[in-house]
C-alpha distance (Angstrom), angle and dihedral (degrees) to the residues before:
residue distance angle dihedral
X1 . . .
X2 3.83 . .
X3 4.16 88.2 .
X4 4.17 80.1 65.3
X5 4.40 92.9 87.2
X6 4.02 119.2 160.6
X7 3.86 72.4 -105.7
X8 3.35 113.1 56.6
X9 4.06 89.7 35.7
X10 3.81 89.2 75.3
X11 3.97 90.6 78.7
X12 3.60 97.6 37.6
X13 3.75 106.7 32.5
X14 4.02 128.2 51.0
X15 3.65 86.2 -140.3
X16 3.86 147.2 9.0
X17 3.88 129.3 -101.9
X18 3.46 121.6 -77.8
X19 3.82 123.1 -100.9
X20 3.70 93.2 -106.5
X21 3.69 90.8 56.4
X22 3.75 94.6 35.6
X23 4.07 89.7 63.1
X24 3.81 90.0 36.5
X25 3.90 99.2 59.1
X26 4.38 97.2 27.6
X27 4.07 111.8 124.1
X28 4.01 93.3 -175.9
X29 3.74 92.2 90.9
X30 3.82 87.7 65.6
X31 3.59 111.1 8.5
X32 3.78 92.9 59.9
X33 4.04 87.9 96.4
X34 3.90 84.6 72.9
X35 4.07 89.5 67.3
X36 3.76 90.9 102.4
X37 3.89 101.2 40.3
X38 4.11 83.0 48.0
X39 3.40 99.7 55.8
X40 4.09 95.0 45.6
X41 3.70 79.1 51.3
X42 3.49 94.4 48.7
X43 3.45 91.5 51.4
X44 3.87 102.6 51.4
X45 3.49 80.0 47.8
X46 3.74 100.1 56.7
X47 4.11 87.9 39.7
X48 3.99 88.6 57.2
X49 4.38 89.7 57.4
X50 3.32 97.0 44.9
X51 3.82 77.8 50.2
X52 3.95 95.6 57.3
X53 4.03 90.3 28.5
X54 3.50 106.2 -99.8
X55 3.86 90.9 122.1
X56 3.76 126.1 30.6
X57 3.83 117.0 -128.4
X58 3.85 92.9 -100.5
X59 3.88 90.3 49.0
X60 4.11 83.4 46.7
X61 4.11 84.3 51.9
X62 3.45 99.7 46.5
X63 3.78 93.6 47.4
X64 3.55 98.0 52.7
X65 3.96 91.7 52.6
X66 2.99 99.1 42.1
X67 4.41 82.5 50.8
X68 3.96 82.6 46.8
X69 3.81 100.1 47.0
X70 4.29 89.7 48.6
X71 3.49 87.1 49.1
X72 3.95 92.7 55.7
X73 3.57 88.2 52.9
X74 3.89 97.1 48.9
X75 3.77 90.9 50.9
X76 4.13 92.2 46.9
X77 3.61 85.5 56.1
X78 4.22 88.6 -110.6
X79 3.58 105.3 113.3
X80 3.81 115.2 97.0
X81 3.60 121.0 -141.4
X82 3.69 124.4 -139.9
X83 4.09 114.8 -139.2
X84 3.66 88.6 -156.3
X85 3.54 105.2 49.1
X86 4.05 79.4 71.3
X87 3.85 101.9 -145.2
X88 3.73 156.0 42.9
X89 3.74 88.9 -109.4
X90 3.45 95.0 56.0
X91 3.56 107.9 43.6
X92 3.56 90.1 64.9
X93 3.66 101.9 28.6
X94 4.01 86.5 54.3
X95 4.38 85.3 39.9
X96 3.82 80.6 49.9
X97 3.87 96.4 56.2
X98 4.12 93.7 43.2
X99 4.25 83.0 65.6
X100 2.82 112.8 27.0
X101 4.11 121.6 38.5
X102 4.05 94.9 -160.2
X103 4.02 85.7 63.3
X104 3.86 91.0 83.2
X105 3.70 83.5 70.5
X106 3.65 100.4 59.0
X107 3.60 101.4 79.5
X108 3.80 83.0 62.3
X109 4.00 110.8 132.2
X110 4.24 88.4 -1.6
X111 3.69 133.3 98.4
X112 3.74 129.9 -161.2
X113 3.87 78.3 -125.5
X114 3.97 86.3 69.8
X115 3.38 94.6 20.5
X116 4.02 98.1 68.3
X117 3.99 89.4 36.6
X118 3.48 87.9 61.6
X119 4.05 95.3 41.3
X120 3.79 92.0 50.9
X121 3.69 87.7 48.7
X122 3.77 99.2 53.5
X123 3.89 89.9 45.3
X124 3.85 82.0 48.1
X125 3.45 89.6 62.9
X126 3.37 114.0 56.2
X127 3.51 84.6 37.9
X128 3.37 99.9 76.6
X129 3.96 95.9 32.8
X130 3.65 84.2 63.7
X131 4.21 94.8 42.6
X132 4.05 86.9 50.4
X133 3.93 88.3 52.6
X134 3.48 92.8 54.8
X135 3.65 100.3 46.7
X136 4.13 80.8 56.8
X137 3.61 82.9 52.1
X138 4.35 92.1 53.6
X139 3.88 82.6 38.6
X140 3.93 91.8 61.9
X141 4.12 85.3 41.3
X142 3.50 92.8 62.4
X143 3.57 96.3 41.0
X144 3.74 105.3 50.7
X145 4.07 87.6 38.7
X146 4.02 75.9 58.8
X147 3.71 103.1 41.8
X148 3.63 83.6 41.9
X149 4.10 90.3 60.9
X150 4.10 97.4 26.4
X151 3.84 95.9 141.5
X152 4.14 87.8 45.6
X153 4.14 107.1 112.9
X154 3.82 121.0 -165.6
X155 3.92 134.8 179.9
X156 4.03 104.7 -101.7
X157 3.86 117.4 -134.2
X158 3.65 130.8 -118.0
X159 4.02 114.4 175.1
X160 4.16 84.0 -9.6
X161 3.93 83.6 -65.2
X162 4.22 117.3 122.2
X163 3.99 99.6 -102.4
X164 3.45 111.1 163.6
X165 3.69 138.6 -18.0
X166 3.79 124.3 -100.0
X167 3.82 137.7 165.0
X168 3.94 115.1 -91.2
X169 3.53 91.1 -126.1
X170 4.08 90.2 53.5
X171 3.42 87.0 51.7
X172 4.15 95.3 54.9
X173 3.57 93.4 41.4
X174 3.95 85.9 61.8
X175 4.23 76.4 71.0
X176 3.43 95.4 49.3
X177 3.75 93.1 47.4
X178 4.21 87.6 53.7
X179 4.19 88.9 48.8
X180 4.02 90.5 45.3
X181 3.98 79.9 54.5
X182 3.93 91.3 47.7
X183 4.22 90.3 44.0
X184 3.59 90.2 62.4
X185 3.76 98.3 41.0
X186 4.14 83.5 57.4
X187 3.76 89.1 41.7
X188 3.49 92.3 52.9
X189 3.77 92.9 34.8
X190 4.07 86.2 58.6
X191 3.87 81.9 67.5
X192 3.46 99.5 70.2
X193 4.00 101.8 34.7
X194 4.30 87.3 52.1
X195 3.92 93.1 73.5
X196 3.91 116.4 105.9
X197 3.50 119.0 -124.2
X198 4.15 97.2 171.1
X199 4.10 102.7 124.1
X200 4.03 94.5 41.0
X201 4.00 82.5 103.8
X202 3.55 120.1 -164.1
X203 3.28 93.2 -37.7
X204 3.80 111.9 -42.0
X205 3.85 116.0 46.7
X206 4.06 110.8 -107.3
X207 3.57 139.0 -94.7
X208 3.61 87.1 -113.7
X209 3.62 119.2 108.9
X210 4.14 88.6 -119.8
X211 3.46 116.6 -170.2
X212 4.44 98.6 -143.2
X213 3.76 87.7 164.1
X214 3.78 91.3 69.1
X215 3.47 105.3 33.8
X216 4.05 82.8 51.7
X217 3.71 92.4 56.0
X218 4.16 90.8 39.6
X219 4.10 83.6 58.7
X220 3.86 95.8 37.6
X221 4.12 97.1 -119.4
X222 4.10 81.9 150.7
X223 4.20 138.2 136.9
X224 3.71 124.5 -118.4
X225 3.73 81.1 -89.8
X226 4.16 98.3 56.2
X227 3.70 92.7 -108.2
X228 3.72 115.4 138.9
X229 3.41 121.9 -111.8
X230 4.33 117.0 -146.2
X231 3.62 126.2 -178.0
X232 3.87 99.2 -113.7
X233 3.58 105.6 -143.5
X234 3.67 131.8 49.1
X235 3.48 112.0 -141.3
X236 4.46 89.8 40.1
X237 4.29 75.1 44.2
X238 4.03 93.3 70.0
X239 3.83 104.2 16.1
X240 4.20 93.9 50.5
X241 3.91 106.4 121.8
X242 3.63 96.2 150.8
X243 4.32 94.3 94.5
X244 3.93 80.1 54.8
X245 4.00 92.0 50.8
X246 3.50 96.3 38.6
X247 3.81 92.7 53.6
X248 3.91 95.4 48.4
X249 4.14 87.4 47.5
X250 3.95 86.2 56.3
X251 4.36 88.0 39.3
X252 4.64 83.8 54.4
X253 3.71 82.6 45.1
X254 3.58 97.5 52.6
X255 3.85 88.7 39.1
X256 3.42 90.8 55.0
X257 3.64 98.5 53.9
X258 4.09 87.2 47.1
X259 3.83 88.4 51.4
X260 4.13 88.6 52.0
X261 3.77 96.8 45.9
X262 4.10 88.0 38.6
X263 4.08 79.8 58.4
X264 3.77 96.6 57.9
X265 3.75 88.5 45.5
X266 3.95 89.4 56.7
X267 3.45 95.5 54.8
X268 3.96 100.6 28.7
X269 4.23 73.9 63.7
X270 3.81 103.3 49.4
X271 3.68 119.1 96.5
X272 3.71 94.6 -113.9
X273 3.95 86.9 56.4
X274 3.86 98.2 27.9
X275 4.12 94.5 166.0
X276 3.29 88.6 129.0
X277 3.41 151.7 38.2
X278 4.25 133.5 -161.7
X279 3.41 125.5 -144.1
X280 4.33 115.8 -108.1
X281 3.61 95.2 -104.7
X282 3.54 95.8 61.9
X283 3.79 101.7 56.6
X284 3.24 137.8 49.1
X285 4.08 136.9 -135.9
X286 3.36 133.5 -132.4
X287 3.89 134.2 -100.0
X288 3.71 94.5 -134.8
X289 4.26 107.8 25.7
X290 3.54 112.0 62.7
X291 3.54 93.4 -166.1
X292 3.92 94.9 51.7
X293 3.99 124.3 120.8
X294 3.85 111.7 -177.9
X295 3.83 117.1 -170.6
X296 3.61 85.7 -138.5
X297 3.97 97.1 167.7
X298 3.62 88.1 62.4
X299 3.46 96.2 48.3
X300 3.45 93.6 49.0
X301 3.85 93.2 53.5
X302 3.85 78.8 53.2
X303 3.24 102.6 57.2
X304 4.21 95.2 38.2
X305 3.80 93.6 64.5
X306 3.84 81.8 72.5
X307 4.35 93.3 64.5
X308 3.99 89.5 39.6
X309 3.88 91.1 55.5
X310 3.71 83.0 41.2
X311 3.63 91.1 63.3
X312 3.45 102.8 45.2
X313 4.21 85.5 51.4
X314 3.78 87.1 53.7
X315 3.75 99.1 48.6
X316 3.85 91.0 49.0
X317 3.86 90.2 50.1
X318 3.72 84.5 49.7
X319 3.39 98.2 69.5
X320 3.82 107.9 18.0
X321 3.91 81.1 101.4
X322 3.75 111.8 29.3
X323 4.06 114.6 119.5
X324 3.89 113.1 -141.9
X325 3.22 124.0 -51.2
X326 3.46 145.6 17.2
X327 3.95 113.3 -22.3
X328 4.00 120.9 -177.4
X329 4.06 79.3 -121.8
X330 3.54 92.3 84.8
X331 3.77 90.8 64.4
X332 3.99 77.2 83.5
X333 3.51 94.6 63.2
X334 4.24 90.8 75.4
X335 3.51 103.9 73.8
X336 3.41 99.1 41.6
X337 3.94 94.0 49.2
X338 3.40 87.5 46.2
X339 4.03 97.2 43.0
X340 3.53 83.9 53.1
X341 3.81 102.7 50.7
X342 3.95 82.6 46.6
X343 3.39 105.7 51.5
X344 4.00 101.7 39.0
X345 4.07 90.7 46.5
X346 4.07 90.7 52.5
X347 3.53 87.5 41.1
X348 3.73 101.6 50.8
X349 4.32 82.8 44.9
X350 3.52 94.4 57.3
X351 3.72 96.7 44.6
X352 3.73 86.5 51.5
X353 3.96 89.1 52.5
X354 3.16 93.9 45.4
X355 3.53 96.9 45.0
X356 3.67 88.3 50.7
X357 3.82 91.9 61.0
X358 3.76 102.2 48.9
X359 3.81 122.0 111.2
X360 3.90 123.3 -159.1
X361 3.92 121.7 -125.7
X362 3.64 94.2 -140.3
X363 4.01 90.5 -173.1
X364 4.24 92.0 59.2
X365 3.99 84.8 50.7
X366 3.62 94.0 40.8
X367 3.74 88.9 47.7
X368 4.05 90.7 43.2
X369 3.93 90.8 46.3
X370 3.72 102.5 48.6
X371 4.10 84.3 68.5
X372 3.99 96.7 124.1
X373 4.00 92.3 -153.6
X374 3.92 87.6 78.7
X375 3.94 88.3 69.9
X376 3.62 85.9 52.2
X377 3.68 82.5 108.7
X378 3.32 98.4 48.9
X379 3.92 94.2 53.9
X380 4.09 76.3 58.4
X381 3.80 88.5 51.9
X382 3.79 89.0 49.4
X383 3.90 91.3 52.9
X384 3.92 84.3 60.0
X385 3.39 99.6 54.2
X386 3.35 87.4 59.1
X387 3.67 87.1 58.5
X388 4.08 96.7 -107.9
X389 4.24 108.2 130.8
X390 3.19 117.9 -101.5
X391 3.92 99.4 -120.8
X392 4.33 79.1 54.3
X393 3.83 88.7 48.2
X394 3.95 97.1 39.3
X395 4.28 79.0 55.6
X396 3.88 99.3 50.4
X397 3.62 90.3 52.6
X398 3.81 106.5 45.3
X399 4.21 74.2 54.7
X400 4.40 83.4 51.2
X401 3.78 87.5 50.1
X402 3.99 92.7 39.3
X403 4.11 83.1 51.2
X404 3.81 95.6 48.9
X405 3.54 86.7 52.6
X406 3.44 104.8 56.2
X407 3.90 91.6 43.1
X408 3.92 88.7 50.7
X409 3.51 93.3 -123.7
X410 3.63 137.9 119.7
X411 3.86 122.2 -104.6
X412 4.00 90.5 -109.6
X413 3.73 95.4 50.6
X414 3.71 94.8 62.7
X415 3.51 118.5 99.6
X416 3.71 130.1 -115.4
X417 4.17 89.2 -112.1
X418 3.17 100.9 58.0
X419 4.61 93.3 39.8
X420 3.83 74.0 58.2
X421 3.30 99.4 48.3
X422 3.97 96.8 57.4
X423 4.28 87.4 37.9
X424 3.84 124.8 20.0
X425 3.97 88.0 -152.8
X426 3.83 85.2 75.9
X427 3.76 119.8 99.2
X428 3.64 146.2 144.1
X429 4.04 98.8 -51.0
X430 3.90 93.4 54.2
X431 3.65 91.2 95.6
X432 4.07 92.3 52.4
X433 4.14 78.8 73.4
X434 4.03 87.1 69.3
X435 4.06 86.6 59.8
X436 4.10 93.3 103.3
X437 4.11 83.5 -172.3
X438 3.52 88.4 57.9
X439 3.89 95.5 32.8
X440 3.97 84.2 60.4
X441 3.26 96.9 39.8
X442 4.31 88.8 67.0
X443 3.81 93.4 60.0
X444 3.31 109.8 90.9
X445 3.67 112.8 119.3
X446 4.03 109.5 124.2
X447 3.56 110.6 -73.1
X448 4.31 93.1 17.0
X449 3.95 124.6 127.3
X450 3.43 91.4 -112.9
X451 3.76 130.3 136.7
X452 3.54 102.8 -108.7
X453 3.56 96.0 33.9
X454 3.60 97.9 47.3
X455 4.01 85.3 49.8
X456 3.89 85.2 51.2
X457 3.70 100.1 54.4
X458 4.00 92.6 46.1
X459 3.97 86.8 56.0
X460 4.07 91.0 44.7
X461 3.89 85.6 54.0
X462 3.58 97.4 46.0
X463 3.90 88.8 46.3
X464 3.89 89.3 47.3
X465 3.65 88.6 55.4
X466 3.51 97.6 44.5
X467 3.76 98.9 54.3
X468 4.08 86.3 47.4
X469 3.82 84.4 56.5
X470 4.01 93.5 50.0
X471 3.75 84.3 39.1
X472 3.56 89.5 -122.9
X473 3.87 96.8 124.8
């Protein structure tokens, strides 16, 4: 059990673990990131007995610098960790003691049950404020690298075949549609992981009139309305994984998106593509082709969704199984919380960068776009206007397209006679359909590749972002 420390064993066991076992079940190697987020803890902690009278206020002083001074040293790079004191929390809890004599009280009322629940927590926290910044950062990428190219058409893809034609810039915002999804999932995700579950104890609260309220509000686990917010039940208090999982299921989501826009970007970038073109320092060459120019960033983000998924597999194996409460298992939830926070933030800042230093060949799209079979729909569309169904319509024009190829022509280059000749409803405005301007000039339902729409959901982004950055949102 997690209770069993190389410091507590000294009144229950005749002897410590052995070294095998020592390197087998230490933390520190890992869980040394949660120095900062245990000492705030540690802190609150110490404030809340000197509270109910456990310490005195010079104990309470002491403690917290001699908290303070450790974790000077730790961020200088000075502080020395100890393998086989196991953990984070008792490295500097055992550090703690050596100075200052009032630091064997602090553990008072606490476990390292509650005690890394609440660490992993606070870390938690500004994790994902930080990870939801960033994907506002890739958001403004993909807009600006739009805006930027507004008047740029190219053919949009169903089943990797040319479909119809949209604006580039309709086509990004698609991405920054799926990360405005993947915000709120965080946002909403930061709900659950800013509770307070210091005071659950090992397992069963203490006997200790605690005082969770205040050590809640010292740590900031409040509402919108400055109420504190307390896990309310022990055992769910120190065994709850579920903020971890749900934050590493909204990380593979995130990682998925990345890996789908990083897909368009490898192609977009290939010669047979060629719409668009990323700067040097975001690719690599090769060791044997001279000539080569890999969009290695993107593949990278690629291939990383696979680990993030990973990790969200691994901590839903970990506790498919585990009986209440605390089991040394959930030691393995760290590095793949933290793996996960890691790789999707450095991911999603790349992508941005890269993003962000990306020019558009507007002749390849130009080229791409002018392809007359992506208004094959639209010579449907004129059909019904002239009253014919649409499942009639969608018929006489796979027979147009059937024509066109037989003759060896495109669908534009045939003449009016001979559209006439395989539908009656054809006459002299058919070939205004071929007009892409015009063609994109018709879309603008809400949410269509249109001109004017596409125009309209550039300046909705940019006001979005604006009224975030005058924290007016």
């Amino acid at each position: 059990m997690k209770e069993q420390s190389p410091v507590s064993r000294s009144g229950r066991f005749e002897s410590g673990p052995g070294a095998d076992v020592a390197k087998f079940t230490e933390s520190i190697s890992f869980d040394w990131r949660l120095w900062e987020y245990d000492i705030f803890g540690s802190i609150a902690h110490a404030t809340m007995l000197q509270k109910i009278g456990v310490l005195t206020l010079a104990e309470l002083t002491e403690i917290k610098n001699g908290l303070q001074q450790i974790g000077g040293e730790i961020a200088e790079g000075k502080f020395k960790w100890k393998p086989e004191l196991e953990d984070v929390h008792m490295n500097i809890e055992a550090e703690l003691t050596k100075r200052v004599p009032a630091g064997a009280k602090l553990h008072t009322g606490r476990s390292r049950n509650d005690q890394v629940a609440l660490d992993i927590r606070l870390w938690l926290r500004d994790q994902i404020i930080e990870l939801m910044r960033e994907l506002r950062g890739l958001q403004k990428a993909l807009v600006e690298l739009g805006e930027k190219n507004s008047d740029v058409i190219i053919p949009g893809y169903t089943h990797l075949q040319r479909a119809q034609p949209v604006y580039f810039a309709h086509h990004l915002l698609a991405y920054a549609e799926m990360f405005e999804r993947d915000y709120a999932r965080l946002n909403d995700c930061f709900t659950r992981v800013n509770v307070c579950p210091l005071g659950s104890g090992a397992i069963a609260g203490s006997t200790l009139p605690l005082d969770r309220e205040f050590v809640a509000e010292l740590l900031q686990f409040v509402d919108d309305e400055g109420e504190p917010r307390l896990t309310q039940n022990s055992m769910d208090g120190v065994s709850d994984r579920d903020f971890a999982i749900e934050f590493c299921s909204a990380g593979a989501l995130v990682a998925v998106h990345l890996s789908r826009l990083a897909e368009d970007i490898i192609l977009w970038a290939t010669t047979e593509f060629n719409f668009i073109k990323i700067a040097d320092a975001y690719t690599t060459g090769s060791s044997l082709m001279p000539q080569k120019k890999n969009p290695d960033i993107a593949e990278l983000a690629r291939g990383k969704t696979g680990r993030v998924v990973g990790n969200l597999v691994s901590l839903l194996m970990l506790l498919k199984g585990l009986p209440m409460t605390y089991n040394r298992d959930l030691q393995e939830d760290k590095e793949r919380l933290f793996d996960t926070a890691d790789t999707v933030r450095s991911t999603v800042r790349l992508t941005a960068a890269m993003l962000q230093n990306t020019t558009i060949n507007k002749e390849s799209c130009a080229a791409a776009a002018s392809d007359p079979a992506l208004l094959a729909t639209d010579l449907a569309d004129y059909l019904v206007k002239k009253e014919m169904p649409f499942r009639q319509a969608h018929h006489v024009v796979g027979s147009v397209v059937a024509f066109a190829e037989k003759a060896g022509r495109p669908l534009n280059q045939l003449t009016v006679a001979e559209l006439h000749s395989l539908d009656p409803n054809f006459s002299e405005d058919v070939l205004h359909v071929f007009d892409l301007k015009r063609a994109m000039g018709k879309r603008n339902s809400t949410g269509a590749p249109g001109t004017k729409e596409v125009a309209r959901q550039l300046s909705l982004w940019k006001k979005k972002f604006l009224s975030e950055d005058l924290g007016t949102a």
